[in-house]
Structures are given as C-alpha cells and as structure tokens.
mmCIF file of the N, C-alpha and C atoms, coordinates in Angstrom:
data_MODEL
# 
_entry.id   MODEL 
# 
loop_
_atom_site.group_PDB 
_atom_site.id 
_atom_site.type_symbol 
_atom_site.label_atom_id 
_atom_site.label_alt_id 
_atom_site.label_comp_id 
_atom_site.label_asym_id 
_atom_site.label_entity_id 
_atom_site.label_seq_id 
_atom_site.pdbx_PDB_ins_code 
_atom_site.Cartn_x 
_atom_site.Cartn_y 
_atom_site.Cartn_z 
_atom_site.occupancy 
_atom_site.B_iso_or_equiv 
_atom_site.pdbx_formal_charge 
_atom_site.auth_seq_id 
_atom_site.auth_comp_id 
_atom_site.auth_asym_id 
_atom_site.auth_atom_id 
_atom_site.pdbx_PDB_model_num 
ATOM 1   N N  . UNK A 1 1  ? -280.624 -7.247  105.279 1.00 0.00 ? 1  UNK A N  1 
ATOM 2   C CA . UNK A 1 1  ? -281.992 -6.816  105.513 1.00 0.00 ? 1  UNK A CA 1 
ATOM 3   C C  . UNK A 1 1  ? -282.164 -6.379  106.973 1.00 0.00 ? 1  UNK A C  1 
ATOM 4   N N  . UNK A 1 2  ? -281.643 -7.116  108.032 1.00 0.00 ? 2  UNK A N  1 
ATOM 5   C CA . UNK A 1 2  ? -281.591 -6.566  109.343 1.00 0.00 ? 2  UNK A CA 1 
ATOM 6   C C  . UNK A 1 2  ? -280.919 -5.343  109.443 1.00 0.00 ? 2  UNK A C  1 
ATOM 7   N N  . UNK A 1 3  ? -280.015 -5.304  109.050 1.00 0.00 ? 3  UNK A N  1 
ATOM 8   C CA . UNK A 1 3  ? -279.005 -3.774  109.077 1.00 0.00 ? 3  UNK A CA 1 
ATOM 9   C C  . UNK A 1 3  ? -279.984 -2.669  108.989 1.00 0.00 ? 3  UNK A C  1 
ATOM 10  N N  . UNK A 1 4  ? -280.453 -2.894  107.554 1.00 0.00 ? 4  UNK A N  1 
ATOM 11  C CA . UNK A 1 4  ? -281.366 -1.820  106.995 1.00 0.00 ? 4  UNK A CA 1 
ATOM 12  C C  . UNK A 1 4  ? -282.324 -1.482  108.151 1.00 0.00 ? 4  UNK A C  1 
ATOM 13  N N  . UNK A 1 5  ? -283.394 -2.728  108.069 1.00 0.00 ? 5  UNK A N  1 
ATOM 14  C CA . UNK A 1 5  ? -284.498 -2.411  109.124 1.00 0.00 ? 5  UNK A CA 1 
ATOM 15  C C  . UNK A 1 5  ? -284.335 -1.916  110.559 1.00 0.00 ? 5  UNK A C  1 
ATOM 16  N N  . UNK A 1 6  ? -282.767 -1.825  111.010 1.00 0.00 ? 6  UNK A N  1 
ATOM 17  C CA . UNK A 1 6  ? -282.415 -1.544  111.943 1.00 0.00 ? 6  UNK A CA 1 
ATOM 18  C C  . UNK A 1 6  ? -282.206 0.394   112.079 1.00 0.00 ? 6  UNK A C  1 
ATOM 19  N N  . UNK A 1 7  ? -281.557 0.344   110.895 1.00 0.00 ? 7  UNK A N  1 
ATOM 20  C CA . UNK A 1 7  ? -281.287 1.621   110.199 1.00 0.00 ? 7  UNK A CA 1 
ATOM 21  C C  . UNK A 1 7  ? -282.397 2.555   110.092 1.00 0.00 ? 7  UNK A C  1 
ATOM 22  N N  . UNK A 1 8  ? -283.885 1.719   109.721 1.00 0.00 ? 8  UNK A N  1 
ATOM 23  C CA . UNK A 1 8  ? -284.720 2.461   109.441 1.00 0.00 ? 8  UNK A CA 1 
ATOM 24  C C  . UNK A 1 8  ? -285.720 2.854   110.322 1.00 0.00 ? 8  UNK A C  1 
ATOM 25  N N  . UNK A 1 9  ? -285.679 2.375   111.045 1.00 0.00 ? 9  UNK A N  1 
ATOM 26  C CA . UNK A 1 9  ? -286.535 2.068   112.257 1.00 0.00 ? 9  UNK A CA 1 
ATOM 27  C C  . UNK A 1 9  ? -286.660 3.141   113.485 1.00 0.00 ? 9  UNK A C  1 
ATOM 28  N N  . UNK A 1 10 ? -287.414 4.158   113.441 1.00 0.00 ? 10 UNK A N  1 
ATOM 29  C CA . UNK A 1 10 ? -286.728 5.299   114.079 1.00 0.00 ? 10 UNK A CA 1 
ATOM 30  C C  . UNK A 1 10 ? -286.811 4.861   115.676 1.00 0.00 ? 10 UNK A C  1 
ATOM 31  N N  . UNK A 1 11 ? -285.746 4.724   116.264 1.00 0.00 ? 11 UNK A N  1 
ATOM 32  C CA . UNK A 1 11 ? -285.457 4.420   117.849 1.00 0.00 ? 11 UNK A CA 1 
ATOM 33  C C  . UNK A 1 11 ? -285.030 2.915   118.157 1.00 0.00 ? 11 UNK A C  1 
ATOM 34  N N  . UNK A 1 12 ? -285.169 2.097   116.485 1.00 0.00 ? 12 UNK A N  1 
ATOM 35  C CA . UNK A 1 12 ? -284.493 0.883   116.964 1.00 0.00 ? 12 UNK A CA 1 
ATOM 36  C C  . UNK A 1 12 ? -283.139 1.166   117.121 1.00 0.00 ? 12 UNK A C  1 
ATOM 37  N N  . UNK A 1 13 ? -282.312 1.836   116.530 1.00 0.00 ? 13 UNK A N  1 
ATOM 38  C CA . UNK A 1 13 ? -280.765 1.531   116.392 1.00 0.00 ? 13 UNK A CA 1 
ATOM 39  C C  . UNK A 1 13 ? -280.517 2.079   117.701 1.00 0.00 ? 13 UNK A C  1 
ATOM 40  N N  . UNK A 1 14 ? -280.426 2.608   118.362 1.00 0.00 ? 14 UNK A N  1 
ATOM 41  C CA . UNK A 1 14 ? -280.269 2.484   120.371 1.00 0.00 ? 14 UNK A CA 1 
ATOM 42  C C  . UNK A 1 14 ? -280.400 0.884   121.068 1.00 0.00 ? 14 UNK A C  1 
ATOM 43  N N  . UNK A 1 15 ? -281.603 0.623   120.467 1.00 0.00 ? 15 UNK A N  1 
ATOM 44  C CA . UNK A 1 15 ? -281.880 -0.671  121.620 1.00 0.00 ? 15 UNK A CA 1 
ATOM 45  C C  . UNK A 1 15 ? -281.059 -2.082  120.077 1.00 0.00 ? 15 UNK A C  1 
ATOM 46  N N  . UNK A 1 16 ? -280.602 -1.472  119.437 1.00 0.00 ? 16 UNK A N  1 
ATOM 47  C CA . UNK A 1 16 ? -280.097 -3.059  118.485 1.00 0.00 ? 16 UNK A CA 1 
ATOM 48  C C  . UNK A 1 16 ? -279.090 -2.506  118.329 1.00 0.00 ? 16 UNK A C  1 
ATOM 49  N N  . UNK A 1 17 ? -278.286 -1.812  118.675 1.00 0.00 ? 17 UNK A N  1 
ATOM 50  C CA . UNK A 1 17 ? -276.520 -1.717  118.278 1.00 0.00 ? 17 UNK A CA 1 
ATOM 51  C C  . UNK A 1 17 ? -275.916 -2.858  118.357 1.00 0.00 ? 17 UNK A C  1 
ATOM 52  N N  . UNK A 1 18 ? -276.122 -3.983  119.275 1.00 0.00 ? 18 UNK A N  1 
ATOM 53  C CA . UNK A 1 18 ? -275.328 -5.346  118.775 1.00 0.00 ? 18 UNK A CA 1 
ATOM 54  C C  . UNK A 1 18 ? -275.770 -5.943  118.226 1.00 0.00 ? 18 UNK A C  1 
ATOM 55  N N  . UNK A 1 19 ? -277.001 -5.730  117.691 1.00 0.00 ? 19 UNK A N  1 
ATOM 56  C CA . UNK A 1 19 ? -277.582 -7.120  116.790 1.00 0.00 ? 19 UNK A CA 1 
ATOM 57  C C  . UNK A 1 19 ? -276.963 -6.457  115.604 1.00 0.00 ? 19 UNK A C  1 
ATOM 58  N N  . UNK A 1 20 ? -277.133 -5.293  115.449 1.00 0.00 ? 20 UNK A N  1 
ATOM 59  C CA . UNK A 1 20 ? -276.466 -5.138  114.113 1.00 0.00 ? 20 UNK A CA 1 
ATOM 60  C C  . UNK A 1 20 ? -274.965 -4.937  113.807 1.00 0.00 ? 20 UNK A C  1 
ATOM 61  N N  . UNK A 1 21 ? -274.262 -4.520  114.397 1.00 0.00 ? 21 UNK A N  1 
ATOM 62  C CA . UNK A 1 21 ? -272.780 -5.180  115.101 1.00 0.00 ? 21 UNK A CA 1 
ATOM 63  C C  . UNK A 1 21 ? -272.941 -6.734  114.768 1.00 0.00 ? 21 UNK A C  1 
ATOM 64  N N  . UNK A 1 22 ? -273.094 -7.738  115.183 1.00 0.00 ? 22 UNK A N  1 
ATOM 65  C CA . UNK A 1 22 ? -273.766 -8.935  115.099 1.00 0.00 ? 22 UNK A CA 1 
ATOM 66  C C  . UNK A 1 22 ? -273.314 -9.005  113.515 1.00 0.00 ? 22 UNK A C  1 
ATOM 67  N N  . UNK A 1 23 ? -274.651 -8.920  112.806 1.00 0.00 ? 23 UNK A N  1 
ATOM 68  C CA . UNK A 1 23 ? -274.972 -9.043  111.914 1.00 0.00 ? 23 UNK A CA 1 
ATOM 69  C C  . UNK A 1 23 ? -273.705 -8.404  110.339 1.00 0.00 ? 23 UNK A C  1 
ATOM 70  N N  . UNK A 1 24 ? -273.141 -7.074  110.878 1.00 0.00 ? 24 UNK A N  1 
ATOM 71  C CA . UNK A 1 24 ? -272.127 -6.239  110.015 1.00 0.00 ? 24 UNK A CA 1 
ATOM 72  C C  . UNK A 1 24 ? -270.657 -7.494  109.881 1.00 0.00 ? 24 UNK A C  1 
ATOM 73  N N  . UNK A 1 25 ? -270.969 -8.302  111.176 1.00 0.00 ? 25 UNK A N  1 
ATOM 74  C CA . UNK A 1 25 ? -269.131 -8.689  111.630 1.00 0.00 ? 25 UNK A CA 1 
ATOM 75  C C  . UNK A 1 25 ? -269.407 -10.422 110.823 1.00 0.00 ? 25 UNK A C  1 
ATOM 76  N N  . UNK A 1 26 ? -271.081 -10.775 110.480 1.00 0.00 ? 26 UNK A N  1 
ATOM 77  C CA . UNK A 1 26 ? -271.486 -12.340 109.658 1.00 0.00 ? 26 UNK A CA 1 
ATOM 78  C C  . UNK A 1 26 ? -270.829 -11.443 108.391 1.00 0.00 ? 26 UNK A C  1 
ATOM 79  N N  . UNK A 1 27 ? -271.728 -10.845 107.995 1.00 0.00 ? 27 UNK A N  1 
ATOM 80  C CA . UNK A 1 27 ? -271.564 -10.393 106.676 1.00 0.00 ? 27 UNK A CA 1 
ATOM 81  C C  . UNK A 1 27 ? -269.769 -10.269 105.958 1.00 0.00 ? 27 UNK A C  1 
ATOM 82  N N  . UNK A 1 28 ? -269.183 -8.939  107.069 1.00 0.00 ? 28 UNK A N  1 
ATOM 83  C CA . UNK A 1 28 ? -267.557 -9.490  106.515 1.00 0.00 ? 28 UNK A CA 1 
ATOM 84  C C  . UNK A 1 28 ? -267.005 -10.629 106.782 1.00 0.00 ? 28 UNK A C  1 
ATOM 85  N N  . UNK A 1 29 ? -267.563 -11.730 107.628 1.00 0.00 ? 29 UNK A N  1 
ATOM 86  C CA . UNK A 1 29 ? -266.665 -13.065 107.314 1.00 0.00 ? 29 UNK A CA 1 
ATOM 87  C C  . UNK A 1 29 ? -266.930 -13.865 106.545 1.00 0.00 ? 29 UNK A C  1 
ATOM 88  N N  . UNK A 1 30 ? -268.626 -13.592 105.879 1.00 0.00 ? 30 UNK A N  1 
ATOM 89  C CA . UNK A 1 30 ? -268.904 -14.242 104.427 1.00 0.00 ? 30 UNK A CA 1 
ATOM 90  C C  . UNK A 1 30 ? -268.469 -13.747 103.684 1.00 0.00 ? 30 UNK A C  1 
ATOM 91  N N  . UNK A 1 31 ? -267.352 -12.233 103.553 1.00 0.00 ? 31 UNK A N  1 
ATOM 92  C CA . UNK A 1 31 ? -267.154 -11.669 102.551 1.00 0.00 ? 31 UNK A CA 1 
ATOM 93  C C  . UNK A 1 31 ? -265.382 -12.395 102.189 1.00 0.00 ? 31 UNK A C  1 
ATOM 94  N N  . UNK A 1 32 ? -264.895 -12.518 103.168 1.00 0.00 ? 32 UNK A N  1 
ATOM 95  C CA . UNK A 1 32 ? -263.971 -12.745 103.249 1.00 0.00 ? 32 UNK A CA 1 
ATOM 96  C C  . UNK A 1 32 ? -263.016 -14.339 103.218 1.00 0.00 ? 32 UNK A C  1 
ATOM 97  N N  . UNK A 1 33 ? -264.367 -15.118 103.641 1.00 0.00 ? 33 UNK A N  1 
ATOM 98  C CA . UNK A 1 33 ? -264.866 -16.648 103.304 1.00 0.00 ? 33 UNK A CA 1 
ATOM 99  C C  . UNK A 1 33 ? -264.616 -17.096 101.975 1.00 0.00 ? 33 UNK A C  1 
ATOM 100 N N  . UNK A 1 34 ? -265.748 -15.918 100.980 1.00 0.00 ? 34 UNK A N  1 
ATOM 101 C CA . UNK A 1 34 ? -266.105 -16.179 99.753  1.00 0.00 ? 34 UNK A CA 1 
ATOM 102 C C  . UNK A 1 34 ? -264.694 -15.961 98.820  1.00 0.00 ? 34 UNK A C  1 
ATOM 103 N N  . UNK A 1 35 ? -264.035 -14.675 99.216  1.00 0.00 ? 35 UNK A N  1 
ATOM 104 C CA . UNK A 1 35 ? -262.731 -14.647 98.439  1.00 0.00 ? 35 UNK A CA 1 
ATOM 105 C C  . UNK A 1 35 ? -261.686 -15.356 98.284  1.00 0.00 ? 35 UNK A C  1 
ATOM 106 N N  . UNK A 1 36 ? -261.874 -16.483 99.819  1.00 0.00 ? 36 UNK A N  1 
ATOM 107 C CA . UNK A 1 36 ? -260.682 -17.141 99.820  1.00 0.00 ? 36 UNK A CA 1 
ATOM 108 C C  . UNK A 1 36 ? -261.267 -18.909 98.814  1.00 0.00 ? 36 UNK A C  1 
ATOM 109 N N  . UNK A 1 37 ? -262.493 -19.418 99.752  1.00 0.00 ? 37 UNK A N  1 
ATOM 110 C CA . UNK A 1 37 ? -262.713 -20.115 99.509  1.00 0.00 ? 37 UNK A CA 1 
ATOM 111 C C  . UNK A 1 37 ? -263.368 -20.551 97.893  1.00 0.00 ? 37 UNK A C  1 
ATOM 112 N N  . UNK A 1 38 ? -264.205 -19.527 97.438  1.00 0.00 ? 38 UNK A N  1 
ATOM 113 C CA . UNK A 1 38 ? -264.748 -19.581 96.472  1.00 0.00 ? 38 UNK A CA 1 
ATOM 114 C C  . UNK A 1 38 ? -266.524 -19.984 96.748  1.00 0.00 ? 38 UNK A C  1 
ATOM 115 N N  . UNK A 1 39 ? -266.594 -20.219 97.955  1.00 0.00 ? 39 UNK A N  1 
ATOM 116 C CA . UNK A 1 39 ? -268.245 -20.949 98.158  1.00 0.00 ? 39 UNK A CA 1 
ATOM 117 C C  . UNK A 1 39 ? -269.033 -19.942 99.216  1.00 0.00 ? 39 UNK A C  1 
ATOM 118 N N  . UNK A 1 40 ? -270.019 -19.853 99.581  1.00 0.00 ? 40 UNK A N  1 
ATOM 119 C CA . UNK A 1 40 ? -270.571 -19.560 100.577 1.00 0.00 ? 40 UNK A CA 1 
ATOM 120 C C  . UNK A 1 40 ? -270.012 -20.214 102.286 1.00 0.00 ? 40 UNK A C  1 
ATOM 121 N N  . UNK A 1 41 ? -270.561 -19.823 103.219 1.00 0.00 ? 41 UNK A N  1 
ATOM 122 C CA . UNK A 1 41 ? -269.711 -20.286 104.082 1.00 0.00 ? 41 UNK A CA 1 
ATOM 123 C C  . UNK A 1 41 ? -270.755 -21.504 104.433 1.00 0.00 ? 41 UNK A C  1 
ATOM 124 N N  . UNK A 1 42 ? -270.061 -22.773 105.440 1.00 0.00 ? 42 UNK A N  1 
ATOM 125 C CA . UNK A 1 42 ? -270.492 -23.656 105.600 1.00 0.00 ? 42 UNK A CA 1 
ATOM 126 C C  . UNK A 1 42 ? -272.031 -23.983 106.372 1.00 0.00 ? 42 UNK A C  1 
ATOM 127 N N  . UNK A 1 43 ? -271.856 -22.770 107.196 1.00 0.00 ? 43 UNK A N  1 
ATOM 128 C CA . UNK A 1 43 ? -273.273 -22.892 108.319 1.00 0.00 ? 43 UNK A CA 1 
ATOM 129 C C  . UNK A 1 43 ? -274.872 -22.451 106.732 1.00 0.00 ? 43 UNK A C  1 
ATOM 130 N N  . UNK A 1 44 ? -274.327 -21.573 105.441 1.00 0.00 ? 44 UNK A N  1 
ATOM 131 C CA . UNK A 1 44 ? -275.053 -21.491 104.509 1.00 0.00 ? 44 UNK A CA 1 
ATOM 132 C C  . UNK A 1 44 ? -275.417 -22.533 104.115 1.00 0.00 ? 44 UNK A C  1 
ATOM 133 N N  . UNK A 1 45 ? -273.810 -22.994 103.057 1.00 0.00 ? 45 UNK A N  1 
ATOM 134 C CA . UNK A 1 45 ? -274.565 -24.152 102.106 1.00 0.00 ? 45 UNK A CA 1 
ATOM 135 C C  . UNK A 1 45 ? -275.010 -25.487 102.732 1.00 0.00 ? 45 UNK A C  1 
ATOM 136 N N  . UNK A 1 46 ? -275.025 -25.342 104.094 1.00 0.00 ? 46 UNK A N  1 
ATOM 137 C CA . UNK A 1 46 ? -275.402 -26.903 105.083 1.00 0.00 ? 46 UNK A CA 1 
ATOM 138 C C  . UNK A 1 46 ? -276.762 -26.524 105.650 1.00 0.00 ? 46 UNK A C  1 
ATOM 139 N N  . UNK A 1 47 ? -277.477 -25.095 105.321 1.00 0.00 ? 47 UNK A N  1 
ATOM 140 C CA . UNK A 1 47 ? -278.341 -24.748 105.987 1.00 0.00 ? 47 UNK A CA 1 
ATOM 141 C C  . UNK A 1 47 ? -279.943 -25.546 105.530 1.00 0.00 ? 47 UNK A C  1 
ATOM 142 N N  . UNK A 1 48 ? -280.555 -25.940 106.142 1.00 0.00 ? 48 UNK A N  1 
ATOM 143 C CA . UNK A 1 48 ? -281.822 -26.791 105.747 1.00 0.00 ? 48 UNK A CA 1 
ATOM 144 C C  . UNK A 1 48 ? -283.434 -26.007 106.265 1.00 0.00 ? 48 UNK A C  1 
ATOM 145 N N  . UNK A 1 49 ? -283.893 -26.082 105.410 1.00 0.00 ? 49 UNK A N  1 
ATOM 146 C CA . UNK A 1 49 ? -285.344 -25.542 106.056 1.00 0.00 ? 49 UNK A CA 1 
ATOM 147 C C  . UNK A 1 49 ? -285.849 -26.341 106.815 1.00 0.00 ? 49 UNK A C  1 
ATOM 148 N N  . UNK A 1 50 ? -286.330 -26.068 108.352 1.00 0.00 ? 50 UNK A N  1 
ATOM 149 C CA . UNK A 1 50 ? -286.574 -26.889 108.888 1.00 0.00 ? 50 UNK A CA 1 
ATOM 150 C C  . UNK A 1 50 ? -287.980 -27.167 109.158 1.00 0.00 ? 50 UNK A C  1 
ATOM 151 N N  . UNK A 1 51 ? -288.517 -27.623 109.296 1.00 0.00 ? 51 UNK A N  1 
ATOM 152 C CA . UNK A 1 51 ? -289.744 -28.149 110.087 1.00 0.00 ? 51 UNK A CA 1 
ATOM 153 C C  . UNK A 1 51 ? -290.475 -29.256 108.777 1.00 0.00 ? 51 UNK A C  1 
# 
C-alpha cells in the first residue's frame, strides 16, 4: 500500500525513494521468508496491536 501511494502521489516519489526502497527490500524478504519457512516472518506473526 505504501509503494502504491508513493507511486501515485504526484511529486512524492522524489522526496520517498527510500521509503519505498525500504519498503520493496521488507516485502522480498517476506517473500523469500515465506518460501523457505512456510510462515509469515517473525516481527508479523509476534506483531500485537498496541495501546
């Protein structure tokens, strides 16, 4: 969803090239997580709603 909104955003993608960099380099290590491991990655399934 960040990618996109980054994408869409006319004049954000100048000032967010690393957030979405960032965000492209989570995505392939959950991709790559998921193939080996079979689960989501740990910082996910440990993730808690907080407040």
């Amino acid at each position: 969803l960040v990618m996109d909104v980054i994408d869409r955003v006319p004049g954000l993608g100048v000032r967010a090239v690393a957030v979405r960099q960032q965000m492209a380099d989570i995505r392939s290590r959950h991709h790559h997580w998921i193939r080996e491991h079979g689960t989501d990655l740990p910082e996910v399934v440990d993730w808690k709603w907080g407040g």
